[in-house]
N, C-alpha and C positions, 0 to 999 in steps of 0.2 A: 408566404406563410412558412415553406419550408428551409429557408434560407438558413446556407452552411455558417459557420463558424471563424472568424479570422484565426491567422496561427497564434497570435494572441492569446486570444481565447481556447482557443484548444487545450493550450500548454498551461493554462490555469487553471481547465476544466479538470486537464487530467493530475495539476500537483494538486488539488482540492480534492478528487476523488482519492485519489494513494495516501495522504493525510487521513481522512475519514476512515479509508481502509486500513491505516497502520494503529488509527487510535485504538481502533477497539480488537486490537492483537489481533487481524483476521487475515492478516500478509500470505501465509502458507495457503489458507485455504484459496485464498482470491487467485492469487499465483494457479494453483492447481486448477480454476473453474474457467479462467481465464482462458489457459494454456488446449484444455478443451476445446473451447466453444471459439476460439480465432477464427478456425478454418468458416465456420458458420458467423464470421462476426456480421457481415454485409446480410444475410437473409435477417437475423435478429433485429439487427436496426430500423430496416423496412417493417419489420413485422410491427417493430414497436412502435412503427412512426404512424402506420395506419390502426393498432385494437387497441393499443393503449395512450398511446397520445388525445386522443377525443375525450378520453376521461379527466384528464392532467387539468384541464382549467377549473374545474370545481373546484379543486383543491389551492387554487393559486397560485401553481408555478411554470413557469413560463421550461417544458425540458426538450424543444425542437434543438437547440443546441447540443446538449444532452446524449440525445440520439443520433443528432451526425457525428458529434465527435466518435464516437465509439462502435459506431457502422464501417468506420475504416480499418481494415487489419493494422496501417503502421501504427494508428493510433492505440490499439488495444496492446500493441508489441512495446508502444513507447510505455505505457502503465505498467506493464509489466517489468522491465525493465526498473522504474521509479522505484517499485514496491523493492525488486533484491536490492538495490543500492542502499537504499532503508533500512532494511534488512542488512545487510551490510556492513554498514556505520555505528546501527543499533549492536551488529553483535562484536564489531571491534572495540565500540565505548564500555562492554560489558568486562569480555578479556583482558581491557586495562585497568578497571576497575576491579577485578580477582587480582591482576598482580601487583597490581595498587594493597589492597589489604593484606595479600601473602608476606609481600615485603615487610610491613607497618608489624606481622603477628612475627616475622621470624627476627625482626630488630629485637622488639622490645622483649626485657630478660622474663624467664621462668618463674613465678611466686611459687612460695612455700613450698610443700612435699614437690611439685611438678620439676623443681630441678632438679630431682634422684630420678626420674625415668630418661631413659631413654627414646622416645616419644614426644 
């Protein structure tokens, strides 16, 4: 019933959670609640496996996976990690994309009165 997770599965577990996590911009805070609760990751897990797992089948989803994955410290270190990369990549594609338009506004020439200012 309680059976672990291949690494497989882990590593999908956890690029599906830090996706979920990046969609809805929550990176910094998860980062932060994360970074918290590690040292506590292994009690959380158990805890969730026995008060809240019992309820999870109502609802139809199978999350014994779930909670192993994320019972292990490296595991909660690998997501975290996933998330700054993300983070990351998100904030180099932004910096290229500012100098991307800076470029594009300081090429093309000044219209009308704006080419008397100096500005």
């Amino acid at each position: 019933m309680w059976e672990d997770p291949s690494d497989d599965k882990e590593n999908e577990i956890i690029k599906r959670t830090a996706e979920t996590i990046y969609k809805y911009d929550m990176d910094l805070v998860a980062i932060l609640i994360l970074e918290s609760i590690k040292p506590l990751a292994s009690v959380g897990g158990q805890f969730a496996r026995y008060m809240v797992a019992p309820f999870v089948p109502f609802i139809g989803d199978n999350s014994s996976p779930f909670f192993a994955t994320f019972q292990d410290k490296n595991n909660v270190e690998r997501l975290i990690q996933t998330l700054e990369e993300k983070g990351r990549k998100d904030e180099e594609e932004k910096k290229r994309l500012k100098q991307a338009r800076k470029a594009e506004k300081e090429e093309s020439p000044k219209k009308g009165w704006r080419k008397y200012l100096p500005f």
